[in-house]
N, C-alpha and C positions, 0 to 999 in steps of 0.2 A: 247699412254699412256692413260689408263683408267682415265675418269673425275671424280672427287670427287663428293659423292651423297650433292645435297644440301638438308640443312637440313629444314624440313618443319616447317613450322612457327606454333607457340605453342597454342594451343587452350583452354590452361586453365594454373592461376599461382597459387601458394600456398604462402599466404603471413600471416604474425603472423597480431593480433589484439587484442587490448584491450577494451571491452566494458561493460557499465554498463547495468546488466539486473536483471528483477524482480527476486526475491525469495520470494516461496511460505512455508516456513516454520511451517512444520505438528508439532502440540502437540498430535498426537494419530494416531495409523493406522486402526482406524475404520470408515470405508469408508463411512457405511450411516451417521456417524456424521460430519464427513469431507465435506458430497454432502449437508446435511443439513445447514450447517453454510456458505458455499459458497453460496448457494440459498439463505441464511438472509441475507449477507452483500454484494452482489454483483447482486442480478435480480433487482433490480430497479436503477441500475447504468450501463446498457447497451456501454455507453459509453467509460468506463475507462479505458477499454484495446482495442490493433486496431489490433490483431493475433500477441499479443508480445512474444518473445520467452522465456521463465522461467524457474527457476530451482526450481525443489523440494529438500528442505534442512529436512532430518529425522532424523538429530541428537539428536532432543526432544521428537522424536514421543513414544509415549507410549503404550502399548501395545504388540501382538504378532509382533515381526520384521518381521515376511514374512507374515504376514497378508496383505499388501498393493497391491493392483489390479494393475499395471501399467498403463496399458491398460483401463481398467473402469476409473481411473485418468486423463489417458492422454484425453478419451473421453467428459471426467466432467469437465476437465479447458475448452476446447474448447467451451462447450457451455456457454462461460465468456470469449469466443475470448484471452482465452492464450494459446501459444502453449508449451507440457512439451518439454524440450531440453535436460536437464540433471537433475543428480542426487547427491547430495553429502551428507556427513553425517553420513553412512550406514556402516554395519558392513560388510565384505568379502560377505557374503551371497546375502545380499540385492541387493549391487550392483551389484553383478555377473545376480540378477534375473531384474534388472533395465538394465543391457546391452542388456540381451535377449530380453527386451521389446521394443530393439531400441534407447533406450538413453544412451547417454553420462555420465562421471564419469567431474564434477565440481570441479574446488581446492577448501578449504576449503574457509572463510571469510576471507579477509585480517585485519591486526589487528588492531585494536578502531584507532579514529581517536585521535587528540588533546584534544579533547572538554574532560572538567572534566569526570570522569567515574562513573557508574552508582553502590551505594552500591551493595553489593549482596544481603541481606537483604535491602527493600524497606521498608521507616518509613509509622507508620500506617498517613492512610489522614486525613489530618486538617480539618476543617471546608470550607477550601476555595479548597480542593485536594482531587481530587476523579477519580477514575478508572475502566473500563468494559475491562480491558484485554479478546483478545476473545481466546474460551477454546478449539479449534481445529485448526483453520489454522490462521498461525498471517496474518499480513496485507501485500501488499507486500512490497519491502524493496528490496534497491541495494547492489549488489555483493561486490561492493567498494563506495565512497563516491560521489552522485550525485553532479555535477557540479551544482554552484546556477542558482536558477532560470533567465532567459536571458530575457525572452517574460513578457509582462502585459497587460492583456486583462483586457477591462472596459466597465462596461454596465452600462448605464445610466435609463434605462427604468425600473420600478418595475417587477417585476417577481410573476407570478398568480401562482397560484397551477397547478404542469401539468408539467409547463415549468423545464427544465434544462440548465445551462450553466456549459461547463467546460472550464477549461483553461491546456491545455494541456503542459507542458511543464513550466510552469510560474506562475507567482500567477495572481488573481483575484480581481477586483475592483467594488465594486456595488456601485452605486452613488444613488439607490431609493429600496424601500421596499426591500426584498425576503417574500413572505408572507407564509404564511402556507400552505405546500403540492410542496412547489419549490423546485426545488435542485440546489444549487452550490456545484460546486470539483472544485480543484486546484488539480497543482501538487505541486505548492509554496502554500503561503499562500493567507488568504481570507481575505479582508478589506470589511468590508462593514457599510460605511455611511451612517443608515439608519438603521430602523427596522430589527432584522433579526429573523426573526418567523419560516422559513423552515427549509431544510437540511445542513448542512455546513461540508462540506467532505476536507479538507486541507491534504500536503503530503500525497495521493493519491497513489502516487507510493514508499512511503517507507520515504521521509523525515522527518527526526525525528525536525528538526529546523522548521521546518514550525509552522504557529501560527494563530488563528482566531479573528479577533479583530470587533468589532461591538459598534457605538454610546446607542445601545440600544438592548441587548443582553437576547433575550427569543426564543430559537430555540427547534425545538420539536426534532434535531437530531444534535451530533455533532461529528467530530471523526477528528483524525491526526495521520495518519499512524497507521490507525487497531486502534485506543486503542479507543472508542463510549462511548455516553452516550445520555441517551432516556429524555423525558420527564417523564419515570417510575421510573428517579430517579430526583428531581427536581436540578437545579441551587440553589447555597448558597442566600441567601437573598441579600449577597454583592454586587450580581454581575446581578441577576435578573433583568430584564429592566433596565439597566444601562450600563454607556461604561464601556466596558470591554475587554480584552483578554483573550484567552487562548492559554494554551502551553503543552509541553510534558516535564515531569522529570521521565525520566526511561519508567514506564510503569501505570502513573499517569497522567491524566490530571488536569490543576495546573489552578485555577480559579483568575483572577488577575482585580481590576477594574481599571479603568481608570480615574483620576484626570483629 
């Protein structure tokens, strides 16, 4: 009697997954304006991505739709340590031309979460509400709703110009200075007791709940989740060198002080 062949042991499994990952979502498919705004809000934050995998979302993007380089793109996140993975958004075309580049076709967003919804029309800013939406690639921002923040990194020493800390994954605690020319990121939020005179980068990776709070609030840079604001436009008087927070409504940053 012939032996039944034994069957070889499997060398690879296919198993389904659910994970949250950046999107890079384009307002235009004009590439030098796209490499130019990536170079403004991302070379002096080296840090903020570790070859995380990302989707390009061009459901906004403006302009010619097969204008977009794949390729050129995929080589421009990389030097900002993102890798492109997919694509969603796109008209038949696009994507058909997004396959050929080696990437993936992304489902779309999954739909708003609980939280109130954001007008469609955004009211104009108040005296305390003000916003630098950026005008080519938003911030990045998760596929579905990131898990809150689990980790809290805390630095107790003041922070010189030069220096950076991020808190990957979690928010951030400064217990002395940040002085001018430092950079704090989170990927939660920033608390910082203490002067904060530098950079303050909060939802880093897209969360829109994150919030920057500071005893004594005069920062030459601040942003939460893509949405910035420089010292070329100043702080309200309410909130300048005073406790303060701030937050996101919509695509506003919402200036609030603190009693």
């Amino acid at each position: 009697m012939a032996r039944s062949k034994e069957r070889a042991p499997a060398v690879f499994e296919l198993r389904s997954a659910s994970m949250t990952l950046v999107v890079v979502a384009l307002k235009t498919t004009d590439m030098a304006a796209i490499e130019r705004e990536l170079t403004a809000r991302f070379a002096d934050t080296p840090e903020m991505f570790n070859h995380d995998p990302v989707v390009i979302d061009i459901a906004q993007a403006e302009g010619d739709p097969l204008a977009l380089d794949y390729a050129r793109l995929g080589a421009l996140l990389r030097q900002f340590k993102m890798v492109a993975a997919a694509v969603r958004g796109g008209s038949p075309e696009q994507m058909a031309a997004a396959a050929e580049a080696g990437l993936g076709e992304a489902p779309e967003a999954l739909p708003p979460s609980t939280r109130a919804p954001t007008p469609a029309v955004a009211p104009a800013p108040s005296a305390e509400a003000a916003s630098a939406p950026a005008p080519v690639a938003a911030a990045a921002a998760p596929v579905q709703a990131a898990p809150a923040a689990s980790t809290t990194l805390i630095v107790d020493k003041p922070l010189r110009s030069g220096q950076q800390v991020y808190a990957r994954g979690g928010d951030l605690v400064v217990l002395a200075a940040v002085n001018f020319g430092a950079e704090v990121i989170a990927d939660g939020s920033i608390h910082v007791y203490a002067p904060l005179r530098g950079k303050a980068i909060a939802g880093a990776r897209g969360n829109n709940d994150a919030r920057i709070f500071s005893t004594c609030m005069e920062p030459e840079l601040i942003s939460i989740a893509g949405t910035y604001r420089t010292t070329d436009n100043p702080l309200p008087d309410s909130v300048i060198g005073k406790p303060a927070q701030i937050r996101l409504d919509g695509e506003r940053l919402v200036f609030e002080p603190l009693n």
